[in-house]
Each structure stands twice: as C-alpha cells, then as structure tokens.
N, C-alpha and C positions, 0 to 999 in steps of 0.2 A: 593443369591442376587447379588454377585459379579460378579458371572458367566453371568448373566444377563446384566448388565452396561456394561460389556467385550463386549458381546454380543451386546447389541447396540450399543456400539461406533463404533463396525467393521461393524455394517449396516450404522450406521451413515457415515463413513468415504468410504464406496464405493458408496450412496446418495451424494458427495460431489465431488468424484472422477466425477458424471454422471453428477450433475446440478451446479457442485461450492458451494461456501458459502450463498445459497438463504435458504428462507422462503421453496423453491419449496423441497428442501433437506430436509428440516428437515420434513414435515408436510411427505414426502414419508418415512422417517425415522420411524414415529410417525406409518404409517398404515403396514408399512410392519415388521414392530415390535411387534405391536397389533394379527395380523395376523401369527404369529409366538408365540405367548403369552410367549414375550417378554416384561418383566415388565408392561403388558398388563395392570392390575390394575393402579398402577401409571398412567402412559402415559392415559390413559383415564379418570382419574381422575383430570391431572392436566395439561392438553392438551396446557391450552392456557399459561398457565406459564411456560411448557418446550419453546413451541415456543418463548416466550416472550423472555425468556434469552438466549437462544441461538441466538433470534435473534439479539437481544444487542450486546451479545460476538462477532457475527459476522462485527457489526455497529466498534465495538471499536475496532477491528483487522485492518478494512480496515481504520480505519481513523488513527491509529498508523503506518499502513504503508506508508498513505500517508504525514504524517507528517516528518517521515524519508526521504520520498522522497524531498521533501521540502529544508530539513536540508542540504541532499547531493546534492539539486542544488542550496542551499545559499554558499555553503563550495565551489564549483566551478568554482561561480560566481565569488568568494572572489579570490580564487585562481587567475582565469583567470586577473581579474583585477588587481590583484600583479603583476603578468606574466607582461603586458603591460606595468606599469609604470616601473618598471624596464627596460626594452629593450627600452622606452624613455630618460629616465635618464643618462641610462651607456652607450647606441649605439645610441645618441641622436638621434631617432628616431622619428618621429612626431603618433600620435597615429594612424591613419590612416596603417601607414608603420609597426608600432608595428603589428597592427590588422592583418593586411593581411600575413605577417612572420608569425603567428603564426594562421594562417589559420581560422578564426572568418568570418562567412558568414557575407554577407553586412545588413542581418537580427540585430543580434546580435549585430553589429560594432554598429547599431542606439540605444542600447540599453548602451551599455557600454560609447558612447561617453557623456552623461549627467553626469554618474559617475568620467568620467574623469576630468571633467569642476570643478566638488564641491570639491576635494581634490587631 
C-alpha cells in the first residue's frame, strides 16, 4: 500500500511538473494511475473526493502564497515610506526630492504622496 502512494505521488508530481497545480494534473494523475493499477481501487472508488481535496490543497497553497505575497509588498511599502520620511526630515528633503533620490517611478510617487499627507 505504501509502495502505491509512493508510487502516486511521483506520477502525481511529474502531472504537475507538465500542467502545474490544476484539476488537469490531478484527474491525469487519477487515469494514469488507474491504468497502471495503481491504488486503482481507491482512485476509482473515490475519484471525486481525491480530486476534491487535492483540489482544495491546491486552492489553499496558492492563496497562502498569495497572501505572503501581500505581506512582503505591505512590509515594503512600509519600508519605502520610512525611507522617504526620513530623507525629508534629516536632508530636508521635500517628498517629491525624497521620491525621486530614491528612485520611486512617478507611478508609485502618486501612490505614496497621500500616505505622506496623513502622517
């Protein structure tokens, strides 16, 4: 039985290598599995519940990644905006001057100037 799982997971993880983290992976996982009778019973027993959860596990991967991703452009944002007010403060700097020293496309600069206003 172990051998089995082993055995899937490394069809699973070259299905993932070929289509990524889809539905398209796993249900290829599911037939060339089957097709090799590879927990062949299982997997066709409980076809829509392997997909089910793995598709979840998949759902909840990407959305913890994106949520890091998130976190690491609040933390830079936060950064960036330290950056600025400092180099206004101590190289009395107008924020504009700040912005552009520290190389902030004119994008960004409309973005950070309202933050700058509130505190």
């Amino acid at each position: 039985m172990i051998s089995q799982y082993i055995a899937y997971c490394r069809v699973l993880d070259m299905q993932v290598k070929k289509f990524g983290r889809t539905k398209k992976a796993i249900e290829e996982t599911i037939g060339i599995c089957s097709d090799k009778d590879i927990l062949r019973e299982y997997l066709e027993a409980h076809r829509k519940e392997v997909v089910d959860i793995m598709t979840q596990l998949y759902d909840r991967e990407r959305e913890m990644k994106l949520y890091v991703k998130e976190k690491e452009n609040e933390a830079a944002r936060k950064s960036t905006l330290e950056a600025i007010k400092k180099l206004m403060k101590k190289l009395k700097m107008s924020a504009k001057e700040a912005m552009d020293f520290l190389e902030i496309s004119p994008k960004d600069q409309k973005t950070y100037l309202p933050m700058l206003k509130k505190g």
